[in-house]
N, C-alpha and C positions, 0 to 999 in steps of 0.2 A: 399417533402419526410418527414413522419413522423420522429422522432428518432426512429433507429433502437430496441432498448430495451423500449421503453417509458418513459424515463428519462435518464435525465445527471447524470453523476457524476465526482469526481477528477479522474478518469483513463480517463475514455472518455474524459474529456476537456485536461488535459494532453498528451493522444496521437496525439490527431486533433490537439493542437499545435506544437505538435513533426511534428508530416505530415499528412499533410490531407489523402493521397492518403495511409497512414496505416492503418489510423483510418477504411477508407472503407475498407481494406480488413480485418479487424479485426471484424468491427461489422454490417457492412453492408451487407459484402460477408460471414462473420461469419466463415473464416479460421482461421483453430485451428494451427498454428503449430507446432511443439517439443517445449516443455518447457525448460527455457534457467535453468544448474541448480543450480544459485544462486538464479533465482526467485522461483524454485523449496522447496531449502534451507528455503526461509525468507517462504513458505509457511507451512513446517513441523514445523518450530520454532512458528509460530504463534500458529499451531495448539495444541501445547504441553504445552506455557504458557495459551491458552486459558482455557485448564484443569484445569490447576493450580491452575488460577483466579475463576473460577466458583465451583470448592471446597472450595478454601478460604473462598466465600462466605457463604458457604453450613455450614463452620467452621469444615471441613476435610484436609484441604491441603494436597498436596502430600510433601512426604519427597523427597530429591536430588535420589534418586536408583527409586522410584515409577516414578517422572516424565521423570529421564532417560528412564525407560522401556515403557511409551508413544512414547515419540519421536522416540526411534528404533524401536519399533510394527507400527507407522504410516509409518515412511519412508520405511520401507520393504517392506511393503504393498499397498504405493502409487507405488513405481516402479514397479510392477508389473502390475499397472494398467492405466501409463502414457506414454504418450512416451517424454522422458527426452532427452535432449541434452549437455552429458557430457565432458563438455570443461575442467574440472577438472575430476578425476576417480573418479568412486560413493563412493568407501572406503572414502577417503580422502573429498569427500565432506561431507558425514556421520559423520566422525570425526568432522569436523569445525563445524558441527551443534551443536553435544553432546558439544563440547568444548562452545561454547554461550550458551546453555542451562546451564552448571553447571553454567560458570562465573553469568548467570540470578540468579538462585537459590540462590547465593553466599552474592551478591554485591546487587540487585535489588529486590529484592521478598518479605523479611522480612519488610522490612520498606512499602509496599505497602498494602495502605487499600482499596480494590477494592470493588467499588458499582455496578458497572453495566460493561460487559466484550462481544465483538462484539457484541455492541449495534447499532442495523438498524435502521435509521431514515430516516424521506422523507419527504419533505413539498412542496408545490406548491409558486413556485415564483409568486410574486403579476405583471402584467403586461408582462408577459413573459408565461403565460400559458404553462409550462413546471415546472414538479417535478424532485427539486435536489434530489439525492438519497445517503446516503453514511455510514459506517461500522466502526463507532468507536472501538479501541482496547480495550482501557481502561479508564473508567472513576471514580475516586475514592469517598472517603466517602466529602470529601471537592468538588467536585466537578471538581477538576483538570483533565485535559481530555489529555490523551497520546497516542502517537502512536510509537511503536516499529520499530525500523528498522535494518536489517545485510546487512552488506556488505564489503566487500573485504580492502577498503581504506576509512580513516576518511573524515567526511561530513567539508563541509569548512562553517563559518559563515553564508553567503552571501547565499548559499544551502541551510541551512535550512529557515534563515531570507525569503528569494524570494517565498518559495514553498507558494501556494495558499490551501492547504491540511488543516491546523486550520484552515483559515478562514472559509474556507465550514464547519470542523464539529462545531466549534463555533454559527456559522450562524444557522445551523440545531438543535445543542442543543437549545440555548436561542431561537427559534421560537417553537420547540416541548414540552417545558419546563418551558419558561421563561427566561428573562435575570436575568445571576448571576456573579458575582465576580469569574472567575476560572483560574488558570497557565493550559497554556497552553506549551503543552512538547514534543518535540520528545527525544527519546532514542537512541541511538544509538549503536549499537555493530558491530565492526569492527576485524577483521583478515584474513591474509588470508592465515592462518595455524591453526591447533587446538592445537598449543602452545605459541601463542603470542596475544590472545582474548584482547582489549581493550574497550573503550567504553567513551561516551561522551552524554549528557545531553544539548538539547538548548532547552532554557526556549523563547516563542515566544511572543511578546507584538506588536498585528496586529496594524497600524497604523489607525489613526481616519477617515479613509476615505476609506477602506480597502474592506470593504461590498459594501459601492458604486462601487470599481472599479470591486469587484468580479462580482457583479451581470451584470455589462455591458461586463464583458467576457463572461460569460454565454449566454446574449444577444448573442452576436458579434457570438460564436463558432455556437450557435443553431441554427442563423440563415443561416448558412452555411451551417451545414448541413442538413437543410432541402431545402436548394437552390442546393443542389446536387454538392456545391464546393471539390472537391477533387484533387488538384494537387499534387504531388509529391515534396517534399520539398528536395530538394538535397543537402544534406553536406556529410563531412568529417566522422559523423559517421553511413552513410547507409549500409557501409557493415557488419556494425555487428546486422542490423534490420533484424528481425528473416524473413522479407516479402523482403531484399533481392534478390532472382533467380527468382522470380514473377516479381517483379520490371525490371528485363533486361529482361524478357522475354517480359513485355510489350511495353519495346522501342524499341525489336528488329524490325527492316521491314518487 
């Protein structure tokens, strides 16, 4: 079985390790279902520093009221056109959005020199005849490459240290670029109210051997899925996978 999309990327080899048997109905079976909506959330925040960053560059940036009035003209707009699953009320999730966007504005925006902003890169792994594919958020005039993230509860060391997510866009930059000297960063903004917004910054320093092991996960995942492996990985936290009632419906007799 070819890849379903014709390349890998950090979602994909993240979900097939999450569970095989998601992955297939995600991208195999290509089931959409209700958008969960804090994923919803990190998708309109993207969308509205994406703005931001790409006038910055332009040397327009938005003031705090301009890119306020992004972010509420997209979210009004995507819920009209999504089907959302709201485990929070949409008020109150809208809220905690605006409220991360100001504290961005605030704390994070002025001091950022942005070069290149969801920047798409793909290159073809050497011996694995499969292209990585992956959507850098921000990468600045030093070449520091960051990825923004919201969510409910603060990220623990060993969470950002583990994620495989630099490695991939480091790997893709220094092969579509060149290798260079850059901080690698996530960002972090956490609350989960729109009056207690936080935030936290890990600076990533991949280990010397880090691309070796990526590229044999890659290996390992791709070849599975084109050998049709798809099991069902069972824990603790399956009932909150959005493929959930599919799931028992398949075990049923």
């Amino acid at each position: 079985m070819p890849l379903p999309r014709g390349y890998i990327s950090h979602s994909q080899i993240r979900t097939y390790k999450e569970c095989p048997q998601k992955y297939y109905y995600a991208y195999v079976e290509g089931i959409k279902p209700p958008i969960n909506e804090k994923v919803f959330l990190g998708e309109m925040f993207h969308a509205a520093i994406e703005k931001y960053f790409t006038l910055k560059i332009n040397g327009t940036p938005l003031d705090d009221d301009s890119a306020a009035a992004v972010f509420s003209t997209a979210f009004d707009a995507a819920c009209q056109e999504r089907e959302i699953k709201w485990q929070t009320p949409r008020r109150e999730t809208k809220e905690r959005g605006q409220a991360f966007l100001q504290y961005f504005m605030r704390h994070i925006a002025p001091a950022v020199k942005p070069l290149m902003v969801e920047k798409e890169l793909s290159v073809e792994i050497p011996g694995i005849d499969v292209v990585l594919k992956g959507v850098i958020d921000l990468v600045e005039e030093d070449f520091s490459i960051t990825d923004f993230k919201t969510t409910t509860s603060k990220w623990s060391p060993s969470k950002a240290r583990n994620s495989s997510q630099m490695v991939i866009y480091k790997y893709l930059f220094d092969r579509s670029f060149g290798p260079v000297q850059a901080c690698l960063k996530y960002e972090v903004l956490y609350a989960k109210n729109a009056a207690n917004v936080r935030h936290q910054t890990f600076s990533i320093v991949p280990a010397p051997d880090a691309v070796e092991k990526l590229l044999q996960l890659i290996g390992h995942v791709v070849e599975n899925i084109n050998g049709g492996v798809f099991y069902a990985n069972e824990n603790p936290f399956c009932r909150y996978c959005e493929f959930s009632g599919l799931c028992r419906k398949t075990k049923s007799p």
